[in-house]
PDB file of N, CA, C, O and CB in Angstrom:
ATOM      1  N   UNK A   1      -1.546  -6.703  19.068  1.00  0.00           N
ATOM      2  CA  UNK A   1      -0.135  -7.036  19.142  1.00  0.00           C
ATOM      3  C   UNK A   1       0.294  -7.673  17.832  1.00  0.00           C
ATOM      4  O   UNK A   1      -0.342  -8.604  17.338  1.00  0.00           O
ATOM      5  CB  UNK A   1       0.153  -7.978  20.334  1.00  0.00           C
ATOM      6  N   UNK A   2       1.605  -7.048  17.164  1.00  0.00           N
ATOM      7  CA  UNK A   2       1.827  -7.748  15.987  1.00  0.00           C
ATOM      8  C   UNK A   2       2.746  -9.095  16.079  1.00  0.00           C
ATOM      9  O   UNK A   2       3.824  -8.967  16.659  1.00  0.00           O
ATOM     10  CB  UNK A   2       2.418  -6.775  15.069  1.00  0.00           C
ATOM     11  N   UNK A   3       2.405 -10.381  15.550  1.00  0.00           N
ATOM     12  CA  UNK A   3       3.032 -10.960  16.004  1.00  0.00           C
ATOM     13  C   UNK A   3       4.001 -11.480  14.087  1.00  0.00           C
ATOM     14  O   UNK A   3       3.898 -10.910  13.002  1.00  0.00           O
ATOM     15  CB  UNK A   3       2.079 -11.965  17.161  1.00  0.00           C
ATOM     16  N   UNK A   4       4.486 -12.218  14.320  1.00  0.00           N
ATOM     17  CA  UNK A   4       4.669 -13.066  13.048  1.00  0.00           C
ATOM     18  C   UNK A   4       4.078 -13.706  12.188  1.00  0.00           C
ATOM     19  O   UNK A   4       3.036 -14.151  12.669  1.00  0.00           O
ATOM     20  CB  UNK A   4       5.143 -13.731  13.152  1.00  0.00           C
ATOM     21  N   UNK A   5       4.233 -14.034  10.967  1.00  0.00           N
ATOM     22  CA  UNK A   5       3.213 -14.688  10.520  1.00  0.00           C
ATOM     23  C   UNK A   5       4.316 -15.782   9.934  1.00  0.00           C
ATOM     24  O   UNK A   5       5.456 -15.493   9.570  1.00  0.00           O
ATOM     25  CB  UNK A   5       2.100 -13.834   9.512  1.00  0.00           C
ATOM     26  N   UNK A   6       3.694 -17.156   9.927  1.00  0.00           N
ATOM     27  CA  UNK A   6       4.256 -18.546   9.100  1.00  0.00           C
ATOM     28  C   UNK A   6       3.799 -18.756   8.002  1.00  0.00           C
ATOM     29  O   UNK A   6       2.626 -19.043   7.761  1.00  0.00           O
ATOM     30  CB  UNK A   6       4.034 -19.801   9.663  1.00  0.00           C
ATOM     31  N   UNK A   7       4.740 -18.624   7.175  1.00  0.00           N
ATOM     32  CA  UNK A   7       4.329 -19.308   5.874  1.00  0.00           C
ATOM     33  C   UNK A   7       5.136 -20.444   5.406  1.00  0.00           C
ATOM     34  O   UNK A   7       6.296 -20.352   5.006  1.00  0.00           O
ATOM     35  CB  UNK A   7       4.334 -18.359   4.793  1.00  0.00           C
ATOM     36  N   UNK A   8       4.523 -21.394   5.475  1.00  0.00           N
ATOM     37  CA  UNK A   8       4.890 -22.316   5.099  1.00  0.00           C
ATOM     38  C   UNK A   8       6.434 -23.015   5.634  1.00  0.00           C
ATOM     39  O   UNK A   8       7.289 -23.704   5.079  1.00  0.00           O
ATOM     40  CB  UNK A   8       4.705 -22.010   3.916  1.00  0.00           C
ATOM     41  N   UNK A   9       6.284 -22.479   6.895  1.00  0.00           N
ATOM     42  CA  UNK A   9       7.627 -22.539   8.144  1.00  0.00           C
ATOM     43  C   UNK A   9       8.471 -21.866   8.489  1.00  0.00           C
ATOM     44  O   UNK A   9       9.182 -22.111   9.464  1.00  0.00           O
ATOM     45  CB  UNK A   9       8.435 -23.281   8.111  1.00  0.00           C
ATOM     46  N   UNK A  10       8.609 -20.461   7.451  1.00  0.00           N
ATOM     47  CA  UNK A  10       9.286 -19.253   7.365  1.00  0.00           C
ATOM     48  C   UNK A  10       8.323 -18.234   8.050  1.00  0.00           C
ATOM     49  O   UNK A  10       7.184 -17.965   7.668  1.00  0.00           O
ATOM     50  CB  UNK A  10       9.659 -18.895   5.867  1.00  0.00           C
ATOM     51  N   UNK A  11       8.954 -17.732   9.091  1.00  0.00           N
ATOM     52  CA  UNK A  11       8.634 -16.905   9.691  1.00  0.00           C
ATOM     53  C   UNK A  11       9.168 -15.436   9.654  1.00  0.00           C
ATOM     54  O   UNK A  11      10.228 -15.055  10.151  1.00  0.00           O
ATOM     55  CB  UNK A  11       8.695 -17.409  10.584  1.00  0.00           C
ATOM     56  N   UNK A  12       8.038 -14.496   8.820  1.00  0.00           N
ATOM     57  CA  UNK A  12       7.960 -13.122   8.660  1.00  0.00           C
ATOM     58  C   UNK A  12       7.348 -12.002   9.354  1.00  0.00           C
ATOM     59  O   UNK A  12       6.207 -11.833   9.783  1.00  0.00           O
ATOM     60  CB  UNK A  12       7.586 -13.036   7.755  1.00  0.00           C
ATOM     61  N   UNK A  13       8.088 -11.489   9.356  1.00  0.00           N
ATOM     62  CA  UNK A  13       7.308 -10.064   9.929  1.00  0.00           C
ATOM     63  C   UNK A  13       5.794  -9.147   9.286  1.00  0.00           C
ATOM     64  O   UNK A  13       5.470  -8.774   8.159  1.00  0.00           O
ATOM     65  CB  UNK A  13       8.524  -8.954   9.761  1.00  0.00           C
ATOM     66  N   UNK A  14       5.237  -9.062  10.457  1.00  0.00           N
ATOM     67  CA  UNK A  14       4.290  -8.457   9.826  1.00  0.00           C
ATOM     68  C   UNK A  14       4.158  -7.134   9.044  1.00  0.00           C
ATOM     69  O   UNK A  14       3.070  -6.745   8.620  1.00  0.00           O
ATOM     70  CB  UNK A  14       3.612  -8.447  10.573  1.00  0.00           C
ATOM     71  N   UNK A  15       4.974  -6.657   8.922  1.00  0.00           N
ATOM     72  CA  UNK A  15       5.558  -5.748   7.696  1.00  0.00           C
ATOM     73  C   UNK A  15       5.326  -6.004   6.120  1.00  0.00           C
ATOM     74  O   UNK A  15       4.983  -5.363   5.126  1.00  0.00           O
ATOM     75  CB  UNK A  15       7.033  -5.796   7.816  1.00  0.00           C
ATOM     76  N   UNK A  16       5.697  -7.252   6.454  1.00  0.00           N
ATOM     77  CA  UNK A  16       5.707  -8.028   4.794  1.00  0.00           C
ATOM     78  C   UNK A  16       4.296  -8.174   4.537  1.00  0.00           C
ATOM     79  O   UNK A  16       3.860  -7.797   3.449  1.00  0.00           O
ATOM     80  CB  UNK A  16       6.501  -9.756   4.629  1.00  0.00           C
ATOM     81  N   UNK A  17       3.494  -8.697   5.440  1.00  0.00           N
ATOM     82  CA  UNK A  17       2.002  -8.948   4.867  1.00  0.00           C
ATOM     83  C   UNK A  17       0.918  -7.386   4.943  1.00  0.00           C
ATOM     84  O   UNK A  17      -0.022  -7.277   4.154  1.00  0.00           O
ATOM     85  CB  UNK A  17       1.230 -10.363   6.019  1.00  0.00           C
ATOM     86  N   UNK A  18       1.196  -6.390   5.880  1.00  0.00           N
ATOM     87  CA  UNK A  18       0.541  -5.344   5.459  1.00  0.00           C
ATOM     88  C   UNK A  18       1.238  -4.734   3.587  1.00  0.00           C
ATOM     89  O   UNK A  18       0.512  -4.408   2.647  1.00  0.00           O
ATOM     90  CB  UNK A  18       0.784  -4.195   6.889  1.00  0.00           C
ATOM     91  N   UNK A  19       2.389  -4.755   3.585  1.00  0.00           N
ATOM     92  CA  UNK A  19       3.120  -4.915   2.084  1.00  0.00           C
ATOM     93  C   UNK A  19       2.539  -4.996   0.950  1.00  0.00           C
ATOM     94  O   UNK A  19       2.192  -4.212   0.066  1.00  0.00           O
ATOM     95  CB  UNK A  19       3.815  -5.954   1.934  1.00  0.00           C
ATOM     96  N   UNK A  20       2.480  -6.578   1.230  1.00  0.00           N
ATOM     97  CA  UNK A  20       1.835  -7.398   0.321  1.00  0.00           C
ATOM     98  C   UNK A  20      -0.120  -6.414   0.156  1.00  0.00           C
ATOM     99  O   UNK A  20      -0.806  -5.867  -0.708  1.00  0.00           O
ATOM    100  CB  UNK A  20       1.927  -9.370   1.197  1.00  0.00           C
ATOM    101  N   UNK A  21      -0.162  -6.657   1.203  1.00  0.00           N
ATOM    102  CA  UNK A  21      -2.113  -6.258   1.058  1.00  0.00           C
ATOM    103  C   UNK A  21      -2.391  -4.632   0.747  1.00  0.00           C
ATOM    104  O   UNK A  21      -3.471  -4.076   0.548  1.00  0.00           O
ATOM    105  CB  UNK A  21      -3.137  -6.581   2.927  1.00  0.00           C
ATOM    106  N   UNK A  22      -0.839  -3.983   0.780  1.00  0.00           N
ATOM    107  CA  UNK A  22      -1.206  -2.599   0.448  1.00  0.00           C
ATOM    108  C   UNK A  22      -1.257  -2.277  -1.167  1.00  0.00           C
ATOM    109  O   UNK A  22      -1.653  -1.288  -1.784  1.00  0.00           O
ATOM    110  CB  UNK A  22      -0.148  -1.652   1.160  1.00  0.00           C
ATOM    111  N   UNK A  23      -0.705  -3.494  -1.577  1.00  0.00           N
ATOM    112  CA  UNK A  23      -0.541  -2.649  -2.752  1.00  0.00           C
ATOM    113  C   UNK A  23      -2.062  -2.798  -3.790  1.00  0.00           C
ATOM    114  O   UNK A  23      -2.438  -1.857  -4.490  1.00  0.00           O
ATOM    115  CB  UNK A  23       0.988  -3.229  -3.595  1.00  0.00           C
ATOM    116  N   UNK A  24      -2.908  -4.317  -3.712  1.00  0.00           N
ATOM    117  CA  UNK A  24      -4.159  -3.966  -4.134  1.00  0.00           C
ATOM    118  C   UNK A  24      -5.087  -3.254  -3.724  1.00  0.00           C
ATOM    119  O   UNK A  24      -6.217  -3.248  -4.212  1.00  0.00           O
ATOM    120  CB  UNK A  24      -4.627  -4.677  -4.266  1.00  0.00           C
ATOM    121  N   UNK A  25      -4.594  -2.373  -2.498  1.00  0.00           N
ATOM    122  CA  UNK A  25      -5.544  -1.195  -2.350  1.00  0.00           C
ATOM    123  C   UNK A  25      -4.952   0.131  -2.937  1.00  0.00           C
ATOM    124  O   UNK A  25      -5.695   1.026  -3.339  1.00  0.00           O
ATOM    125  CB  UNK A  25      -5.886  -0.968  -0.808  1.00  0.00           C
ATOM    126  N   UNK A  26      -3.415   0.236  -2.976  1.00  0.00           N
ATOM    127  CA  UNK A  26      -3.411   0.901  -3.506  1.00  0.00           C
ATOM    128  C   UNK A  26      -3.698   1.353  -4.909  1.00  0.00           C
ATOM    129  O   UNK A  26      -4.059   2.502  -5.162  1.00  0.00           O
ATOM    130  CB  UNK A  26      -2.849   0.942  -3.160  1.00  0.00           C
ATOM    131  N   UNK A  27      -3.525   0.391  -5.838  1.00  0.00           N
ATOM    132  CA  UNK A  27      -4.001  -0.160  -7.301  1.00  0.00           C
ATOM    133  C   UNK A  27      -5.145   0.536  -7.711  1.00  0.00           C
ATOM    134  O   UNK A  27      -5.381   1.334  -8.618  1.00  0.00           O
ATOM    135  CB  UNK A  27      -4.377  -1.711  -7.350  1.00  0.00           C
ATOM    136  N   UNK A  28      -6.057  -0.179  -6.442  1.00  0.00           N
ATOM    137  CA  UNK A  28      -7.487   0.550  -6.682  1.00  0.00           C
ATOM    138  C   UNK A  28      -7.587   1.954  -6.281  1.00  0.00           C
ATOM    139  O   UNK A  28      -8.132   2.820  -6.964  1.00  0.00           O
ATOM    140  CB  UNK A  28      -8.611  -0.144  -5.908  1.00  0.00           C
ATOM    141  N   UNK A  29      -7.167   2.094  -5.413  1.00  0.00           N
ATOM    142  CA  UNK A  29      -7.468   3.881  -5.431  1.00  0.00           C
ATOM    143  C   UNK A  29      -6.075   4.837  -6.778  1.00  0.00           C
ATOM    144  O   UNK A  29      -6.144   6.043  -7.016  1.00  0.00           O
ATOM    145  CB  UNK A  29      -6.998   4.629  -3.094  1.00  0.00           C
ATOM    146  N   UNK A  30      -5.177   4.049  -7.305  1.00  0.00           N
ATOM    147  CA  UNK A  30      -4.463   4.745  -8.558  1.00  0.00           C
ATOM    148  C   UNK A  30      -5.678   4.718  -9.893  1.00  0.00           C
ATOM    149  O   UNK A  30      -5.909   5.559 -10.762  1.00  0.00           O
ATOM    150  CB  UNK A  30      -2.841   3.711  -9.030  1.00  0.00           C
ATOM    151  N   UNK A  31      -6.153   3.702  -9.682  1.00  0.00           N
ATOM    152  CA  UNK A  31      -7.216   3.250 -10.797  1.00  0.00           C
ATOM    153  C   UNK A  31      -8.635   4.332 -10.608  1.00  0.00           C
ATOM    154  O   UNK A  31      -9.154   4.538 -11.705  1.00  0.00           O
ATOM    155  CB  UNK A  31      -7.707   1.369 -10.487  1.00  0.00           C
ATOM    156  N   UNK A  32      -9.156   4.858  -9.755  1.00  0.00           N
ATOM    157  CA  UNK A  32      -9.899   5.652  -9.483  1.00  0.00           C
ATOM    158  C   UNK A  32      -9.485   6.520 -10.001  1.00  0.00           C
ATOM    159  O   UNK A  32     -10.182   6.986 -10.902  1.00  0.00           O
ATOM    160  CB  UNK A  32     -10.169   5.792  -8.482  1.00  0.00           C
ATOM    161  N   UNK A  33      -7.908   7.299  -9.648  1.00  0.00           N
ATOM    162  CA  UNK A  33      -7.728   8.422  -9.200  1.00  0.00           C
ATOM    163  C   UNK A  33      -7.443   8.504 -11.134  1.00  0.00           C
ATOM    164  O   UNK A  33      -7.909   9.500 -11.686  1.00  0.00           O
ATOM    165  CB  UNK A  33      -6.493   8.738  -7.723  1.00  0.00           C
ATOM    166  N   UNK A  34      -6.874   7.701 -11.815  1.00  0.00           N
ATOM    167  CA  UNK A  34      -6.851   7.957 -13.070  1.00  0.00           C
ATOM    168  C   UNK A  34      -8.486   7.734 -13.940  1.00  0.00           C
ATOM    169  O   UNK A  34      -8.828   8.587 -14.759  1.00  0.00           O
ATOM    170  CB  UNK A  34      -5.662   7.016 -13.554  1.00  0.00           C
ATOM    171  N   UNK A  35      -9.179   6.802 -13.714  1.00  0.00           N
ATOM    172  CA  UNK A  35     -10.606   6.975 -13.798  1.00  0.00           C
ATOM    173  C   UNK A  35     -11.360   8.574 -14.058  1.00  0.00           C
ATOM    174  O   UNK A  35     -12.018   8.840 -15.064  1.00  0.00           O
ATOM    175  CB  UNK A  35     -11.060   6.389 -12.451  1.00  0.00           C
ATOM    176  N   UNK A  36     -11.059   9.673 -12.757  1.00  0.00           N
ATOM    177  CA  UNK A  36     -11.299  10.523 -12.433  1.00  0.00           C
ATOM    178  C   UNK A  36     -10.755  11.706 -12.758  1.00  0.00           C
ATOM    179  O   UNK A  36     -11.302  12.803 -12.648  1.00  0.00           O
ATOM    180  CB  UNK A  36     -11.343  10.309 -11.638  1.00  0.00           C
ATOM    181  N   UNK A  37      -9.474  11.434 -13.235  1.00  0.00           N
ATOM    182  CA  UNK A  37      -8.594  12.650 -14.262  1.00  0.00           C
ATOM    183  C   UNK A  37      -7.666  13.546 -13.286  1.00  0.00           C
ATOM    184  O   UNK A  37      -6.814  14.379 -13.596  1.00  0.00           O
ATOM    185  CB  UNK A  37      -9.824  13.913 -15.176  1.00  0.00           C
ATOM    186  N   UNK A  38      -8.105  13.107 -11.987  1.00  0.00           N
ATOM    187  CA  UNK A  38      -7.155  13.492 -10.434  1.00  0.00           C
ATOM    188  C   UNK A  38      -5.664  13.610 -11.089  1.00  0.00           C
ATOM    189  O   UNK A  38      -5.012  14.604 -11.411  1.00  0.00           O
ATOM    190  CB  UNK A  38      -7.167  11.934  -8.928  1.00  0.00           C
ATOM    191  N   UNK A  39      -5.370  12.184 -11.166  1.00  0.00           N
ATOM    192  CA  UNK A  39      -3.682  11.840 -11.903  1.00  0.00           C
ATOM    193  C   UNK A  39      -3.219  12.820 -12.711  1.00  0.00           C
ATOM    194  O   UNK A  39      -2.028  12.727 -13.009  1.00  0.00           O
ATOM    195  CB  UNK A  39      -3.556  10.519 -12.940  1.00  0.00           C
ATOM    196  N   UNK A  40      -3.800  13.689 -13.128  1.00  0.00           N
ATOM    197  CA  UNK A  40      -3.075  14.623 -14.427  1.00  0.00           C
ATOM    198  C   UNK A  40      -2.996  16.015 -13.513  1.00  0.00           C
ATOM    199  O   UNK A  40      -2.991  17.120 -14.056  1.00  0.00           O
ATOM    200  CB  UNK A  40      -4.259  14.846 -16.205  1.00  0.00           C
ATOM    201  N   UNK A  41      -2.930  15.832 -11.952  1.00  0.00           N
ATOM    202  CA  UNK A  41      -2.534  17.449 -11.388  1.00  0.00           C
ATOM    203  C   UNK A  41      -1.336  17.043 -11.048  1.00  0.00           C
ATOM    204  O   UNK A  41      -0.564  17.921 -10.661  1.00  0.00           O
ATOM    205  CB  UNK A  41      -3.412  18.272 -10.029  1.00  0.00           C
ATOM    206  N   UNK A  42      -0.941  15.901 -11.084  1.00  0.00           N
ATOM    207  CA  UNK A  42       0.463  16.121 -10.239  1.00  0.00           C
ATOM    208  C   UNK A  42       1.679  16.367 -11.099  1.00  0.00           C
ATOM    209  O   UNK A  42       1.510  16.248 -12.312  1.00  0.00           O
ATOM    210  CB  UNK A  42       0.835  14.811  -9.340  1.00  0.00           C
ATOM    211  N   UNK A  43       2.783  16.665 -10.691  1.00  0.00           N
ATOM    212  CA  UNK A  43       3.883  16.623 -11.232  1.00  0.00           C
ATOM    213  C   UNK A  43       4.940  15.300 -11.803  1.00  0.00           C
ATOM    214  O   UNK A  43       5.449  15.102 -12.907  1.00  0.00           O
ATOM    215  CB  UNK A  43       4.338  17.281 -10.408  1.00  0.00           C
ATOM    216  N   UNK A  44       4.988  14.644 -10.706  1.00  0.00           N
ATOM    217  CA  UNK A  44       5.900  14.064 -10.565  1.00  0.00           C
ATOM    218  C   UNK A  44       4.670  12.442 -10.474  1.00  0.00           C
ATOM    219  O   UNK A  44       3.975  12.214  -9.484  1.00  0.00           O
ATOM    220  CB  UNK A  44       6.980  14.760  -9.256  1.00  0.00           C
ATOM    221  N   UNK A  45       4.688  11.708 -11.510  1.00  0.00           N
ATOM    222  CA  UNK A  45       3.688  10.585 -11.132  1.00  0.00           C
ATOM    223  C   UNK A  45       4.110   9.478 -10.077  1.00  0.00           C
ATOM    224  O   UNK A  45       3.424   9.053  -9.147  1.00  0.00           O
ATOM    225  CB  UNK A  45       3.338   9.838 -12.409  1.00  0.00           C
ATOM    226  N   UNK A  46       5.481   9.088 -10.458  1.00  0.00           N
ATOM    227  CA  UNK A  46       5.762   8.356  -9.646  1.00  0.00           C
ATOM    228  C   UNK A  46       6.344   8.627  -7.725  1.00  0.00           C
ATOM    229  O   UNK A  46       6.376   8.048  -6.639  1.00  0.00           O
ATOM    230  CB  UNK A  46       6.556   7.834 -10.517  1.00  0.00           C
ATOM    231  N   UNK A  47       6.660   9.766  -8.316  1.00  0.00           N
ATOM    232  CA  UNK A  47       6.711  10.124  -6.552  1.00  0.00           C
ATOM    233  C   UNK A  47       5.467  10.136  -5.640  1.00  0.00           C
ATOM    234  O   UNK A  47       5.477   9.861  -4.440  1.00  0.00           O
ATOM    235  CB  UNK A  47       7.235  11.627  -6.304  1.00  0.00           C
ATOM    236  N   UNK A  48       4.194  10.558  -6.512  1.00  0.00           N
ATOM    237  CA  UNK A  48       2.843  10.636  -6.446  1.00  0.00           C
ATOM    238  C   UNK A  48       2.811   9.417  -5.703  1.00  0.00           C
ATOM    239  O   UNK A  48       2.633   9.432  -4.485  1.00  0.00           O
ATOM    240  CB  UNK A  48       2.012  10.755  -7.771  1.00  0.00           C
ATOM    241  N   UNK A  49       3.021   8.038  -6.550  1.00  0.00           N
ATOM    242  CA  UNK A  49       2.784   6.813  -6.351  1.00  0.00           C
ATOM    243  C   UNK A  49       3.125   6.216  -5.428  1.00  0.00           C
ATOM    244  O   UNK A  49       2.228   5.587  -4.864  1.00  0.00           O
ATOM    245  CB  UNK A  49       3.053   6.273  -7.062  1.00  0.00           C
ATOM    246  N   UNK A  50       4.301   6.136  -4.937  1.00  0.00           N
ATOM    247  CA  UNK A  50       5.588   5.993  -4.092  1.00  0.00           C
ATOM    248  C   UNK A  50       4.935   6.594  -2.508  1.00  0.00           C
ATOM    249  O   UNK A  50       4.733   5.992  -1.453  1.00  0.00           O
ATOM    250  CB  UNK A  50       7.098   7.097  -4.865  1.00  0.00           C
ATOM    251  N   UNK A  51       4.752   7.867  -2.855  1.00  0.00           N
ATOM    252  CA  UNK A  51       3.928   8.550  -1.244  1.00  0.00           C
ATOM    253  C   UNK A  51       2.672   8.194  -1.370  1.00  0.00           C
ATOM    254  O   UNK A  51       2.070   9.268  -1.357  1.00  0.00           O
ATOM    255  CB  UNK A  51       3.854  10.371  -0.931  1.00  0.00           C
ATOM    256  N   UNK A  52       1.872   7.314  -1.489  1.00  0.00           N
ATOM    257  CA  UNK A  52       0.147   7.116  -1.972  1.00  0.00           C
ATOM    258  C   UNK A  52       0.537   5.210  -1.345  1.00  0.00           C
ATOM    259  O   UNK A  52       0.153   4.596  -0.349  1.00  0.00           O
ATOM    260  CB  UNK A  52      -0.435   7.513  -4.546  1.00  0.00           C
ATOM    261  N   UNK A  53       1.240   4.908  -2.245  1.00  0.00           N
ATOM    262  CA  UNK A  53       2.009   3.069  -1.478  1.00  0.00           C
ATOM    263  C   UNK A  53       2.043   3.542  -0.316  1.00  0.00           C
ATOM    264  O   UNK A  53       1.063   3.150   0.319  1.00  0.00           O
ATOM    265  CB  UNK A  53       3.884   2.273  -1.919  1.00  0.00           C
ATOM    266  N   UNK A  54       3.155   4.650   0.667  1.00  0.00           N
ATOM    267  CA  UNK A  54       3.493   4.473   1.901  1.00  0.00           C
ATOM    268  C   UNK A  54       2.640   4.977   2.708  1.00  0.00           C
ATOM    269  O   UNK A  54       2.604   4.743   3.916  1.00  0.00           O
ATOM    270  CB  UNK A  54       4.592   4.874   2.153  1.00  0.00           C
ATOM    271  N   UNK A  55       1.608   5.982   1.862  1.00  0.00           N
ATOM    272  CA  UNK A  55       0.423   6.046   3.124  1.00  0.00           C
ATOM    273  C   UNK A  55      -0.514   5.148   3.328  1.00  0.00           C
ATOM    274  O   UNK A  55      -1.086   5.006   4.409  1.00  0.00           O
ATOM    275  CB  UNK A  55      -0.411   7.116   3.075  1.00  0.00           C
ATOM    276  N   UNK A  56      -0.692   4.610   2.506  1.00  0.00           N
ATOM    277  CA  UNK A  56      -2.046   3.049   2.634  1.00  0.00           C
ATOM    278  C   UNK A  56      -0.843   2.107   3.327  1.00  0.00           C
ATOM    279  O   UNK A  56      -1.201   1.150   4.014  1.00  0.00           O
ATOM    280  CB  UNK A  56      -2.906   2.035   0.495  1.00  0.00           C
ATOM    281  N   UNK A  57       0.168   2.301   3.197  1.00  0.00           N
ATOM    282  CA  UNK A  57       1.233   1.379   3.763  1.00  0.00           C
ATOM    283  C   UNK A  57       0.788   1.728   5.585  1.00  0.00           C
ATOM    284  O   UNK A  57       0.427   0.873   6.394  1.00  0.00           O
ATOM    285  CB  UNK A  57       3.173   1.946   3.121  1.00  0.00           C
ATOM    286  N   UNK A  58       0.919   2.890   5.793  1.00  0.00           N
ATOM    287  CA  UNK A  58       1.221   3.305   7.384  1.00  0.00           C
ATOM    288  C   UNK A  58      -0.290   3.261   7.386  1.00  0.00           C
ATOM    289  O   UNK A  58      -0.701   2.431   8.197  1.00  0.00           O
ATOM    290  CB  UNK A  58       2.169   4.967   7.929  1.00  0.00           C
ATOM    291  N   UNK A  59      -1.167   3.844   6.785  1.00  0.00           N
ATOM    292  CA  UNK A  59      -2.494   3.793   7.625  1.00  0.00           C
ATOM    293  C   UNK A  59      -3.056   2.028   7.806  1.00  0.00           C
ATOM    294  O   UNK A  59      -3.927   1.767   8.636  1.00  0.00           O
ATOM    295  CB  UNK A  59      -3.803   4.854   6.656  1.00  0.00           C
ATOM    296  N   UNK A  60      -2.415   0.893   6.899  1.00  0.00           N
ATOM    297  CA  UNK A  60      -3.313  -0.237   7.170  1.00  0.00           C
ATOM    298  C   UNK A  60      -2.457  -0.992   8.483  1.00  0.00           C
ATOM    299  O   UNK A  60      -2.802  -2.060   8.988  1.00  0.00           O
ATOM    300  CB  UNK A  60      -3.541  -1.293   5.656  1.00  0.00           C
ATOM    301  N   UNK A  61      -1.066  -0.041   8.972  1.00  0.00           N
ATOM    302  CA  UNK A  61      -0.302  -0.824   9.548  1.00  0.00           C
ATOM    303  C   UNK A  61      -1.195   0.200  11.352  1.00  0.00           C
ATOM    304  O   UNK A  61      -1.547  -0.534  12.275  1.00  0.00           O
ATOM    305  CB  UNK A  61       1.783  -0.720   8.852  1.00  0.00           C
ATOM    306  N   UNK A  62      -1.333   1.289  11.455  1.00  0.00           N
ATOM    307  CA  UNK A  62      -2.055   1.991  12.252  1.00  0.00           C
ATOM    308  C   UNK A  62      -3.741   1.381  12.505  1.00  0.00           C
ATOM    309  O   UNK A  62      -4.183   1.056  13.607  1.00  0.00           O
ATOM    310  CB  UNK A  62      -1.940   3.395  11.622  1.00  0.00           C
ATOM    311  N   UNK A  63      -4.311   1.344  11.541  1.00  0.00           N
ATOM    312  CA  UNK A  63      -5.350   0.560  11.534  1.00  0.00           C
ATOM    313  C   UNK A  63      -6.289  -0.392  11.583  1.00  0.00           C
ATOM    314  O   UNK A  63      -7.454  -0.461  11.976  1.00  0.00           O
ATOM    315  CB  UNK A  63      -5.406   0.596  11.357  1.00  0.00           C
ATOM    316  N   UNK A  64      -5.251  -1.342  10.930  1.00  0.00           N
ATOM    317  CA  UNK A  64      -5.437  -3.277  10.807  1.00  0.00           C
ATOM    318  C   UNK A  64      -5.051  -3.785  11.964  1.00  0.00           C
ATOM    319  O   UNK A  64      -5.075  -5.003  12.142  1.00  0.00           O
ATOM    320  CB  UNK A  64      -4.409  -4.198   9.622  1.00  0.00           C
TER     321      UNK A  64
END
């Protein structure tokens, strides 16, 4: 069950903290994927990026 989280008496949605924790995973798998020379098939990098954020976005929110 997702509940809220307090920070520091402000109360957020758990939206904000899968958010927050997606993006150093995503980092690391951009950092691989350029590591690996993957990054140079796509077209469009940042749309790349943008849909790559919102799937580590939905899978840690499905998952966690």
């Amino acid at each position: 069950m997702l509940t809220e989280f307090n920070f520091f008496g402000v109360f957020m949605a758990p939206i904000v903290v899968y958010a927050i924790a997606a993006l150093p995973v995503t980092m690391l798998i951009r950092f691989a994927l350029w590591w690996t020379g993957i990054m140079k098939w796509f077209w469009h990098l940042a749309l790349f990026e943008v849909a790559l954020y919102t799937c580590v976005l939905c899978l840690m929110i499905l998952f966690v």
